[in-house]
C-alpha positions in Angstrom: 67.1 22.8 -46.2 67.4 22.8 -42.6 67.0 19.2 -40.9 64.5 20.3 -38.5 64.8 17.4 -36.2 68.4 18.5 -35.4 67.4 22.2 -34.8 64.4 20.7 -32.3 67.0 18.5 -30.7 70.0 21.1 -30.3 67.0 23.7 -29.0 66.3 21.0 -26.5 69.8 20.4 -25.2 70.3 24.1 -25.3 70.1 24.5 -21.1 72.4 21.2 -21.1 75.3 23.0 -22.8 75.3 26.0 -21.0 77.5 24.4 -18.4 80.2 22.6 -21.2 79.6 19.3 -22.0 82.1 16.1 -23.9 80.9 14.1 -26.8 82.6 11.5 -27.5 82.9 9.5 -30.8 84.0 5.9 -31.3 84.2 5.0 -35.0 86.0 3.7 -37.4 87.4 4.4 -41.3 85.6 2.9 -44.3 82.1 3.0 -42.2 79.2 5.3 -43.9 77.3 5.9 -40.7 80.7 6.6 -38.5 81.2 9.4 -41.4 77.9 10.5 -40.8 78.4 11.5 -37.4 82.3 13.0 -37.8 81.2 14.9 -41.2 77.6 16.1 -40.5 76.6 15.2 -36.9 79.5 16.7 -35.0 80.1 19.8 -36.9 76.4 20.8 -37.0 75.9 20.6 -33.3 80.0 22.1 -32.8 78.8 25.3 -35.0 75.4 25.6 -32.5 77.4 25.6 -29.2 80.9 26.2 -29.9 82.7 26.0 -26.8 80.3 24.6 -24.5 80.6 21.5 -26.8 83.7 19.5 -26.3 84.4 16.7 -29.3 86.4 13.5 -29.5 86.8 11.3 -32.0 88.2 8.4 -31.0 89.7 5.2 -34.2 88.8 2.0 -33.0 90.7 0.4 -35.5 93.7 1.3 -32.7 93.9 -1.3 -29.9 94.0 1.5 -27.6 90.8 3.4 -28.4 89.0 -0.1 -28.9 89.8 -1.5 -25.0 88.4 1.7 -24.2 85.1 1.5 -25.6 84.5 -1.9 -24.0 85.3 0.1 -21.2 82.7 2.8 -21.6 80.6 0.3 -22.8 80.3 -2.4 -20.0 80.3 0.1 -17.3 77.3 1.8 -19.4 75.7 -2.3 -20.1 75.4 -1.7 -23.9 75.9 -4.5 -25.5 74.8 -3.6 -29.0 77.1 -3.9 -31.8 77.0 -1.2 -34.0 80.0 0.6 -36.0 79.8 3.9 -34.7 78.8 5.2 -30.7 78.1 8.5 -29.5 78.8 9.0 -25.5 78.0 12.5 -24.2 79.5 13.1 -21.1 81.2 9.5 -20.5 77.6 8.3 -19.2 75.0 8.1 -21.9 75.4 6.0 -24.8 74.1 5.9 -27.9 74.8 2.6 -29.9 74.6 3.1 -34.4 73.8 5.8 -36.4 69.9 5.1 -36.0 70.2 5.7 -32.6 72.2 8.9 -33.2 69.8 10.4 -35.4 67.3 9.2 -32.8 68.3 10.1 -29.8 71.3 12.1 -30.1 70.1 15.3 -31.0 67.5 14.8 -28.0 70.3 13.9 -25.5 72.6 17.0 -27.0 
């Protein structure tokens, strides 16, 4: 069965991804919701725009990747706490999977 808030969402992001555009994913391993969004989220909306949609998945479990979501998240002033962000184009955050499935096939 098709999920049809995602084909609304991706329909509405459609003139958005015409001119390329970076999602980036800050998760970790063992988390559910982070899953979600590497083995459902991601490929779904990869498969609509193929190369106009850049992906990243980034482990915060590595040092690293972790300093650099405080990064993207203080200069964005989230300061949820969640176990999985979405950043489309280094600007817009989205903070847990709620908020994913919320908002992030609207901001696609």
């Amino acid at each position: 069965m098709i999920d049809v808030r995602f084909v609304f969402a991706i329909y509405s992001i459609a003139p958005l991804l015409s001119f390329g555009a970076m999602v980036e994913v800050y998760s970790q391993a063992g988390c559910a919701d982070c899953e979600w969004v590497r083995e459902s989220f991601l490929p779904k909306a990869e498969a609509r725009f193929g190369t106009n949609l850049e992906s990243r998945v980034w482990d915060i479990a590595e040092k690293e990747n972790f300093l650099r979501l405080l990064g993207v998240l203080d200069r964005a002033g989230v300061e949820d706490d969640e176990s999985v962000y979405l950043v489309l184009d280094g600007a817009e955050v989205l903070a847990g999977r709620a908020a994913i499935e919320r908002d992030g096939r609207a901001a696609l």
